[in-house]
N, C-alpha and C positions, 0 to 999 in steps of 0.2 A: 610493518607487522600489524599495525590497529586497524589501519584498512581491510588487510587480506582478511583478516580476524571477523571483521566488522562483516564484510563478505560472503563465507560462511555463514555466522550467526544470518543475516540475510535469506540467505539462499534456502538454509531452513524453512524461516518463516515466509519464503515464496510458495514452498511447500506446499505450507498446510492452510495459504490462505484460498490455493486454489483446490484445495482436498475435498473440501467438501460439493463443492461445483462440479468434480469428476465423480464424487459417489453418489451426487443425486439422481441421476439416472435408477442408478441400481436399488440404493435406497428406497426413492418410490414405486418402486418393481417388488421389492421386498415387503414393505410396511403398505401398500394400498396407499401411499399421501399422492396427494392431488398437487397442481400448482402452487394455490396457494399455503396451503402447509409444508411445503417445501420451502415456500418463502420464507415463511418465517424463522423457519432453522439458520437458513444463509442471514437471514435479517439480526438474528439473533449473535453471529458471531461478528458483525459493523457497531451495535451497540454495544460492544464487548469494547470492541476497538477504541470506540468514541471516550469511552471512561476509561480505559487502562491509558489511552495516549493523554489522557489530559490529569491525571495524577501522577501517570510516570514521568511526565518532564518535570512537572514541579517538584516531585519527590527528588530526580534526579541532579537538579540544582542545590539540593540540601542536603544528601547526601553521595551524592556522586553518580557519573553515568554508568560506572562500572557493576555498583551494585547492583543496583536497579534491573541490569542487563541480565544480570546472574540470575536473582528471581523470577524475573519476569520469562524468560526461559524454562524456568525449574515449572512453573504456574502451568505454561504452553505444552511441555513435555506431559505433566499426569491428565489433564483436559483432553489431550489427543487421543492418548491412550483409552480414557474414559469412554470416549463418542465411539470405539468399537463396542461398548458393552450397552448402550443404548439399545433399547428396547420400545420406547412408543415414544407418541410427538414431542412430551415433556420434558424426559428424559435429554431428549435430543435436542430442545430450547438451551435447555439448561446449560447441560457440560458445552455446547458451544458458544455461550455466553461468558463464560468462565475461561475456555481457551481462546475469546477476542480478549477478553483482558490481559492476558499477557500477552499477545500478539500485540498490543495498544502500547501497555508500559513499555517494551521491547526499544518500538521504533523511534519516537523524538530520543530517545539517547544513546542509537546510533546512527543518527543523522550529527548530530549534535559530538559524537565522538568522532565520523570520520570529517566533518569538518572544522575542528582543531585541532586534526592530525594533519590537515591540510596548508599550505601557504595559502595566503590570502586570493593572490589571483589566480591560481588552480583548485582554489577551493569547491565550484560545480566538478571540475574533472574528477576531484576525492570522491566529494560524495557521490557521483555518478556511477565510479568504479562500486563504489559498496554496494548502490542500488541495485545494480545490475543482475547482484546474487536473487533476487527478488524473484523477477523474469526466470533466469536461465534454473532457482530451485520450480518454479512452474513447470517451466517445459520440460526437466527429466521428469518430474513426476508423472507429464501428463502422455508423454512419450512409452513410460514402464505400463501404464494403466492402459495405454493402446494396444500395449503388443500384446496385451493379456487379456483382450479383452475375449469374455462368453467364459472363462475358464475365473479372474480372479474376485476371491471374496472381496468385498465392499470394506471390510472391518481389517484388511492387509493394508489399506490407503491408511489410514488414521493408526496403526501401530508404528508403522514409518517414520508417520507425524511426529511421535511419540517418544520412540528407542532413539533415533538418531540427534534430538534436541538435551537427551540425557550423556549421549556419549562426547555431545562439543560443552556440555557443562563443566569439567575441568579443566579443557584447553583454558577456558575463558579466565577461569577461576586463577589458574596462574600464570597463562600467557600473555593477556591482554593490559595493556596498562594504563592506570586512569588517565583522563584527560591532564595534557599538559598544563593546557589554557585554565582548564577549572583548578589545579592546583596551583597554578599561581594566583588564579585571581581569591582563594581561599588565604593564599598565604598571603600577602596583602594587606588583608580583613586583619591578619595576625600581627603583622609585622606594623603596622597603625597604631595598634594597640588601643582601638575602641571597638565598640561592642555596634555592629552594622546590622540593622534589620532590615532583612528583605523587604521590599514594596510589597503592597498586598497585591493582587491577580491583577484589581481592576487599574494598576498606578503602573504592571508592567508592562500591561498591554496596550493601555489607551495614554500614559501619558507620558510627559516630554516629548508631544506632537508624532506620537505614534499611533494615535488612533484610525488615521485614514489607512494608513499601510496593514494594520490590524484587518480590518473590516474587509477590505479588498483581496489580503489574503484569503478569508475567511469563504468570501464568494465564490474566490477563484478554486482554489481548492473544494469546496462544495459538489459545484457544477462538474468539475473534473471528474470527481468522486462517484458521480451520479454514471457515467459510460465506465469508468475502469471497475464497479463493483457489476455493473450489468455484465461484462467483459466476461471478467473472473467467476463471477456466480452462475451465470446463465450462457455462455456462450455453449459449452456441449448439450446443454439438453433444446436450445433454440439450432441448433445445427441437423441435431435426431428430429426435432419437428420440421425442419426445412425437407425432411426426405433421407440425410444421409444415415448411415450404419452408426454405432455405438464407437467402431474401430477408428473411424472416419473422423466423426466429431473430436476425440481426444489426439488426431494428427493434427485435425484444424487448431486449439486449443492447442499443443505444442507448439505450431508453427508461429502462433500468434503471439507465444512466448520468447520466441526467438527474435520473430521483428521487433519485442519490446526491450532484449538487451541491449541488442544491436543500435537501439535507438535513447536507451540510457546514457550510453557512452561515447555516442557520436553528436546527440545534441547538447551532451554538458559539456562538449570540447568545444564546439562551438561558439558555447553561450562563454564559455573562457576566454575567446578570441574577442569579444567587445560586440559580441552579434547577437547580444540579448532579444531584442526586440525583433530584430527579424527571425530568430527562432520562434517566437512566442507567436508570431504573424504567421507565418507558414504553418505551425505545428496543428495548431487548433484550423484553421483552413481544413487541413489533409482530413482531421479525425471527423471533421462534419463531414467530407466528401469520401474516405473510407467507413466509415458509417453505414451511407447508402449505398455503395457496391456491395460492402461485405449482406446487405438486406436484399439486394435485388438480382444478382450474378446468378446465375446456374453454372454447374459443373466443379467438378470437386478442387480442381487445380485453380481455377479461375479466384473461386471461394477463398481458398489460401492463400492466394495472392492477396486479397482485400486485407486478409487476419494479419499477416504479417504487417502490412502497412498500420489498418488501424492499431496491432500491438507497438511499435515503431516509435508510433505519433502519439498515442493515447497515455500508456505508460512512461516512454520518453519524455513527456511532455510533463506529466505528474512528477518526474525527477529534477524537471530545469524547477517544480515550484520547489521542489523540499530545499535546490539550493538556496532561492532567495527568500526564504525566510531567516535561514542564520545570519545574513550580512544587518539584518533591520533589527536586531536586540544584544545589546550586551554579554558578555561571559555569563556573569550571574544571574540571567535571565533567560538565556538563551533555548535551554533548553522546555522553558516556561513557555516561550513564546511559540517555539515550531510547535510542541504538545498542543498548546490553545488552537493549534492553527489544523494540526490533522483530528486530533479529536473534533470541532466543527465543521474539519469537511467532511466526516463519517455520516452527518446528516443526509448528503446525497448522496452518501455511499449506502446509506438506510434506504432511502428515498429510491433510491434504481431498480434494488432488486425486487423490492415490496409490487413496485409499477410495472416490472415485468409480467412479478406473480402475477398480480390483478390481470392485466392485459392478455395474457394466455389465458388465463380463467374465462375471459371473456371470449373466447373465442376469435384474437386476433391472430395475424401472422406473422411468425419469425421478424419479417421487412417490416411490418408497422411497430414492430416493439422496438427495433434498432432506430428506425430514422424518427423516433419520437424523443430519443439522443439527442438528436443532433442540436435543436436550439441552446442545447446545456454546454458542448462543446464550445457555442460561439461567444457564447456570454461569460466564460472561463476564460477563454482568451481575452476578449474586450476586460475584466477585472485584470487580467496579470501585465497587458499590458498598462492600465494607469497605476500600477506598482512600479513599474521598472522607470515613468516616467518622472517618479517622484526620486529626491536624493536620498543617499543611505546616510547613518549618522557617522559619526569619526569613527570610533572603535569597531574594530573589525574581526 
């Protein structure tokens, strides 16, 4: 049930992270914004993220993953709603700055909840399953916005966002049930009968020789960060400047959502199977080398060939990290730690789409803003490979 749950809530917020990516076309059609004011709207909802993911896990270790989830939902729900009633650049900074922060608090605490729903050595398979809502809420959205396209308002993508985050807020509210693991490890603290003060940020992250794991997370997730927000922010509107239709671009962008479920779930079985490393080896390979097909291919099937892969590899890949960061920090940390870990990789999630902007602004093309990715994929691998080379601690 915490899975399926987790799933959902998920699939929601695949939604709306890729919502705005699908109305900037129209948006800047509508409001005269140029590349890079466009950037900054999508920039503006990664530093949303950066800070909601890095207070929601902490918060969510002191209070639980459950609440946190609740809120932080309720937060993404009236924000969504909001960015239909935008009206100029600010406006549009704003409420999507405010609906990255509940998109941010959301996710370290259900990562964090679908894997201590999980057994220890199917614990990527859990989280995989949840992730996957991620993707496959992308690809309906970007599938409905294709068949509708030249007919649907812009401000019907973000009421979506909107209604449907309000309507799974009571599922959640009394279907879902807190963490196992964090209620024992709470009761514990009780049953002790002393009084246990959390370590401060910088003692749960860097110390009891956790800091190299810390750091290398932090890389690898970065650099990841930096192709999956290009991805998701800019792939439809760098598809319309490659040439293709508006209808076009949000099939490619679908399909690219599809290879990225498909690749949630088939490289977190995987990585279940003791094949860590050669997931990690192959994965990052493919997205350097789907990267530049999906920049250089012509033809529209050819195109979606590359999306699917690079969704596949690229998102996929981002899923084998969100497993290994719960196995390197304790219950009552746990959720502190993934938080620490995707709040600083939003930096390159910042970092991607600003460089797009820039880089169209300049007059580059489609192909050179993709394959200027690519050293970011390789260097994301090479960090998550010396994480996996390192041992995890006892508690799991």
């Amino acid at each position: 049930m915490t899975i399926f749950l987790c799933f959902l809530a998920a699939l929601l917020e695949g939604a709306d992270i890729v919502s705005m990516g699908l109305a900037a076309p129209s948006v800047a059609k509508a409001f005269g914004f140029g590349p890079s004011q466009i950037s900054y709207i999508l920039t503006a909802t990664i530093v949303g993220l950066m800070i909601g993911a890095a207070f929601g896990g902490r918060v969510g270790d002191r209070v639980g993953r459950k609440r946190v989830l609740i809120f932080a939902f309720f937060v993404l729900a009236v924000f969504s709603l909001l960015t239909a009633q935008a009206t100029d650049l600010t406006q549009f900074v704003l409420v999507r700055l405010l609906c990255g922060l509940g998109l941010g608090a959301a996710f370290p605490n259900l990562i964090a909840l679908a894997a201590e729903a999980s057994r220890p050595e199917k614990r990527a398979t859990g989280v995989g399953l949840m992730f996957c809502g991620q993707p496959i809420g992308g690809t309906l959205l970007g599938l409905f916005v294709a068949s509708q396209a030249g007919v649907l308002d812009w401000k019907v993508i973000f009421y979506i966002g909107g209604v449907l985050p309000l309507l799974l807020l009571p599922v959640l509210m009394f279907a879902l049930p807190e963490s196992a693991a964090f209620r024992a490890a709470k009761a514990a603290v009780v049953d002790a009968d002393v009084v246990v003060r959390r370590p401060p940020i910088s003692v749960a992250l860097f110390g009891e020789g956790r800091a190299p794991v810390t750091l290398l997370l932090w890389a690898s997730y970065s650099f990841t960060q930096v192709v999956v927000y290009l991805l998701n922010n800019w792939l439809p509107t760098l598809m319309v400047a490659k040439g293709f239709t508006l209808q076009q671009a949000g099939m490619i962008s679908a399909f690219e959502n599809m290879g990225a479920a498909a690749g949630c779930v088939v490289l977190a079985m995987v990585a279940d199977r003791g094949r860590l490393k050669t997931v990690l080896t192959v994965t990052y390979l493919a997205i350097a080398a789907s990267l530049f097909g999906l920049g250089v291919v012509q033809g529209f099937w050819p195109v979606v060939a590359a999306g699917v892969v690079v969704g596949f590899f690229a998102i996929g890949g981002q899923l084998v990290l969100y497993t290994l960061a719960p196995a390197y920090y304790p219950t009552l940390i746990r959720a502190t730690g993934v938080g620490a870990a995707v709040s600083f990789g939003r930096l390159g999630g910042i970092a991607g789409p600003l460089a797009a902007g820039k880089l169209l602004a300049l007059g580059i093309a489609p192909a050179g803003v993709l394959l200027a990715a690519t050293p970011c994929a390789l260097l994301a691998g090479v960090a998550a490979l010396a994480v996996v080379l390192r041992p995890k601690p006892v508690e799991l």
